[in-house]
C-alpha positions as CSV (number, residue, x, y, z in Angstrom):
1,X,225.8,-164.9,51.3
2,X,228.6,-167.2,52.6
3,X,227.8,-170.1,55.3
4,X,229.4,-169.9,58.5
5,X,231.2,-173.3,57.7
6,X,233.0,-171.3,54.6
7,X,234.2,-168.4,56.7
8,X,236.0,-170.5,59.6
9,X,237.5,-172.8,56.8
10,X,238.6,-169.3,55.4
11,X,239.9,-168.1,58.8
12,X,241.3,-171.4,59.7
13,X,243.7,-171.7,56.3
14,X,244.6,-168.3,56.8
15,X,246.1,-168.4,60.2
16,X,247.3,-171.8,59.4
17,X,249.6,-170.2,57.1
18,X,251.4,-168.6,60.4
19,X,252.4,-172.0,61.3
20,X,250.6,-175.3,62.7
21,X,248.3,-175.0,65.6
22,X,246.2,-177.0,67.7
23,X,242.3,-176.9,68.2
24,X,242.8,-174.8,71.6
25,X,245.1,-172.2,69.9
26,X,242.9,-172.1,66.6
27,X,239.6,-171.6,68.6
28,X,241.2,-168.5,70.4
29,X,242.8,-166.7,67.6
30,X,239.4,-167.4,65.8
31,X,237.1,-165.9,68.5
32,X,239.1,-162.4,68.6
33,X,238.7,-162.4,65.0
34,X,235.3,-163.0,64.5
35,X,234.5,-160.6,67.5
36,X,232.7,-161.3,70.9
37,X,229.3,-160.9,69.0
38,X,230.2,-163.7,67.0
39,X,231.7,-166.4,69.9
40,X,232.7,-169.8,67.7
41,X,232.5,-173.3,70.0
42,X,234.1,-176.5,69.3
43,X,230.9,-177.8,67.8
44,X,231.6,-175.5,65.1
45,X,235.2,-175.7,64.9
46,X,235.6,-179.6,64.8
47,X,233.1,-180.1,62.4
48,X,235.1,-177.4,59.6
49,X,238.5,-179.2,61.0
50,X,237.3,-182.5,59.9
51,X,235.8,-181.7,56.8
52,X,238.7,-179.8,55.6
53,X,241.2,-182.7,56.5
54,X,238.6,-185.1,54.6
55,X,239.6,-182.4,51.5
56,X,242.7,-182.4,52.2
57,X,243.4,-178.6,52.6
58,X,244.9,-179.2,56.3
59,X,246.5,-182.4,57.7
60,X,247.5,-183.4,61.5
61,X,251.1,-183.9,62.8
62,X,252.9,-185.8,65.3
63,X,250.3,-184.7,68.6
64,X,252.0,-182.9,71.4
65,X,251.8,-183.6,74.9
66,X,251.6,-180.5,77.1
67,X,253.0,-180.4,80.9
68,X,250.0,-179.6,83.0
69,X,248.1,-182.9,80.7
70,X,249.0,-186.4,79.3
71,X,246.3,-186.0,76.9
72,X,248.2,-185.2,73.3
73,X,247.1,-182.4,71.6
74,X,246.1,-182.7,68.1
75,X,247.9,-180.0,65.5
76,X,247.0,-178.8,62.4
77,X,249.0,-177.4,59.4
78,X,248.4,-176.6,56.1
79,X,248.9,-178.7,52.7
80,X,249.7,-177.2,49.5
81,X,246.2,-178.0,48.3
82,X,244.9,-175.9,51.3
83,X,247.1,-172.7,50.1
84,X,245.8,-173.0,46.8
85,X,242.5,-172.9,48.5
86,X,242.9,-169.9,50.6
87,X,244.5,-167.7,47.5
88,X,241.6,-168.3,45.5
89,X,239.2,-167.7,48.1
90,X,240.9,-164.6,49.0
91,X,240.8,-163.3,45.2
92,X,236.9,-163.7,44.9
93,X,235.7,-160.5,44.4
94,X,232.2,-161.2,44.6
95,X,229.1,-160.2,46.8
96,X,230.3,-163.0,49.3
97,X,233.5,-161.1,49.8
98,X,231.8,-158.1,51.6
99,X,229.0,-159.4,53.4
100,X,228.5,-158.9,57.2
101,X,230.0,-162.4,57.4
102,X,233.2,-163.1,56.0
103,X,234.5,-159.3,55.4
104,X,236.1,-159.0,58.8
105,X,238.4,-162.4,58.2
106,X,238.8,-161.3,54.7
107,X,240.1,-157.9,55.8
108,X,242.5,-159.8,58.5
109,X,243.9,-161.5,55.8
110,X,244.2,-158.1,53.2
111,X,248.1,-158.3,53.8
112,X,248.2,-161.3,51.4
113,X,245.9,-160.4,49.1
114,X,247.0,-157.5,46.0
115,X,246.1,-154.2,46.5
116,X,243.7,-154.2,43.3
117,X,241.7,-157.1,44.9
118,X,241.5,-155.2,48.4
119,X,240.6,-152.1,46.6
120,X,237.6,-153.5,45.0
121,X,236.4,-155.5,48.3
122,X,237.0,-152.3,50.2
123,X,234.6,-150.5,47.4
124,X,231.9,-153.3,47.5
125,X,231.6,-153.3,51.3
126,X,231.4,-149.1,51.2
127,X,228.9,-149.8,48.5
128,X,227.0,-152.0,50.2
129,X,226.9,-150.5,53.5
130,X,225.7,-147.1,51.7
131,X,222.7,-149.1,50.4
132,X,221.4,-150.3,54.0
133,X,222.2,-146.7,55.2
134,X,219.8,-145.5,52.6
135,X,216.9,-147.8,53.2
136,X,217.3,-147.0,56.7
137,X,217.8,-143.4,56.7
138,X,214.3,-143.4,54.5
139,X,212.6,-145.6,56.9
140,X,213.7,-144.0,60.1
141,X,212.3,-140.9,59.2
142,X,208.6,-142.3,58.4
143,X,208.9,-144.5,61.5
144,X,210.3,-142.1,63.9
145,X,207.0,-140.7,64.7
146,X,205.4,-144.1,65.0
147,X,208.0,-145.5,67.7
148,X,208.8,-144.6,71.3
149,X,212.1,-142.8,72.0
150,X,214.0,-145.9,73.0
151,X,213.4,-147.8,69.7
152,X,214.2,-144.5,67.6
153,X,217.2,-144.0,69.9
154,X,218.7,-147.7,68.9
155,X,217.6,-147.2,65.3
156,X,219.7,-144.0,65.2
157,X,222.3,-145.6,66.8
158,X,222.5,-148.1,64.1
159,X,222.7,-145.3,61.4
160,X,225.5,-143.8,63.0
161,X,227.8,-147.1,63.4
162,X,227.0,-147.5,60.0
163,X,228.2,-143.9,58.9
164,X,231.1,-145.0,60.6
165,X,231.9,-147.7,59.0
166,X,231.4,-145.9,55.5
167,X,233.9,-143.1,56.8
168,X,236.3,-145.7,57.9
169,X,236.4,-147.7,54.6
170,X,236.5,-144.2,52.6
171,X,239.8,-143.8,54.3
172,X,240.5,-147.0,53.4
173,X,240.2,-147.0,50.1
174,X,242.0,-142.8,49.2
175,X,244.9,-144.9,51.8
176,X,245.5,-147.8,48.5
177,X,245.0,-145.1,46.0
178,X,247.7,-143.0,47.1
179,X,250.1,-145.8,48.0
180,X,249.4,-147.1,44.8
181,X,253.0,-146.8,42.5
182,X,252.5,-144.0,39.5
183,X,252.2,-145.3,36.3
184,X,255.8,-143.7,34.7
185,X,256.1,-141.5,32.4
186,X,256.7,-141.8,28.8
187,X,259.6,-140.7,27.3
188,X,259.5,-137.1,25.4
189,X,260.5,-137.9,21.7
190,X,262.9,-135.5,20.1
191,X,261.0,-132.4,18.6
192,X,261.3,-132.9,14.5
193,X,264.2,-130.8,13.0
194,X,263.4,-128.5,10.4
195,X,264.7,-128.8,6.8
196,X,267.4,-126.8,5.2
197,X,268.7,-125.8,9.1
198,X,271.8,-126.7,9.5
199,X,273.5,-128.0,13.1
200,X,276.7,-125.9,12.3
201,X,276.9,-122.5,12.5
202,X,277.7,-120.8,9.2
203,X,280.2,-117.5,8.9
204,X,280.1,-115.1,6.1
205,X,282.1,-115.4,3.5
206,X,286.0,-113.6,3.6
C-alpha cells in the first residue's frame, strides 16, 4: 500500500504539469481531488513540498505578491527530473496503483498515461474491489442475524457502493476496449495459378 506522503507527491507533480502554482492554489486543487473524506492540511502539504524540492522534482520561482497582501507567495513548478518522476510513477502497474489510496489521483491523471497501462489499472481496481465484495457478501450473510438492523443496514450499504463501483469500472474498461484502434488486416495473397492454364484465350484452329 502506498503512504500518504507518495500520493500528494504524485498529485502534486501531476498538476504541476498544468503550470506553476503556489501552496494555496495546490492545497485546493488537491482537496477536490482527494475528496472531502480525505481533507489534506498544510502540515501535510509542506512537508511533501519540501521534501520534493530537497529531490529536486519541483523548484520555487521568483514569489508573487498578491493585492489584498504584501506577503509574497511562494510558487512551485516542475523540473525535468520531477516529469521523469511522475511518468514512471504513473506506469507502475502494481498493487499500489489500485489501492483505496492513490487510485483516485491516478485515475485524474489517466489522460497522460497509455491506454494499455489504464486498462490494466482499471482491471486490478475491478479485481480488487470484487475480492472485498466477496468477503463481505459471505460475511454479511452469517452476521446479519447476529446484528441489529442499523449495523446490517450500513453493511449493506457498503456492498452496494461497492457494486457500484465494480459497474462503473466495467464500463470503464469495454469504453478502452472498443476505442482501442483494430489491429489491420493482412493483405490476401494472390490465389496460386494452375499449370498448363493459360491467361490468353485460345480459338480453334481455321
Amino acid at each position: 500500500m502506498a503512504r500518504r506522503g507518495e500520493t500528494i507527491e504524485l498529485a502534486v507533480l501531476g498538476l504541476l504539469h498544468e503550470g506553476p502554482m503556489h501552496g494555496y492554489e495546490l492545497r485546493k486543487r488537491l482537496n477536490l481531488m482527494l475528496g472531502w473524506s480525505r481533507v489534506l492540511s498544510y502540515g501535510s502539504l509542506y512537508p511533501a513540498l519540501k521534501k520534493m524540492l530537497r529531490q529536486q522534482l519541483i523548484e520555487e520561482t521568483a514569489p508573487t505578491k498578491t493585492p489584498v497582501s504584501r506577503r509574497p507567495k511562494i510558487v512551485y513548478q516542475v523540473t525535468e527530473a520531477g516529469t521523469a518522476e511522475f511518468e514512471r510513477l504513473m506506469s507502475e502497474v502494481g498493487p499500489a496503483a489500485w489501492e483505496d489510496d492513490t487510485f483516485d489521483i491516478r485515475f485524474a491523471f489517466f489522460g497522460r498515461t497509455d491506454m494499455e497501462i489504464r486498462l490494466r489499472v482499471l482491471e486490478g481496481r475491478r479485481m480488487r474491489l470484487q475480492e472485498r465484495l466477496d468477503r463481505v457478501q459471505s460475511q454479511l450473510s452469517m452476521t446479519e442475524a447476529e446484528v441489529d438492523r442499523y449495523a446490517a443496514e450500513l453493511q449493506r450499504h457498503g456492498v452496494e457502493s461497492v457494486e457500484r463501483e465494480v459497474r462503473w469500472l466495467s464500463d470503464l474498461i469495454n469504453s478502452e476496449r472498443q476505442a482501442a484502434p483494430a489491429a489491420p488486416t493482412p493483405p490476401v495473397p494472390p490465389a496460386p495459378r494452375e499449370e498448363g492454364t493459360s491467361t490468353t484465350s485460345q480459338t480453334s484452329g481455321a
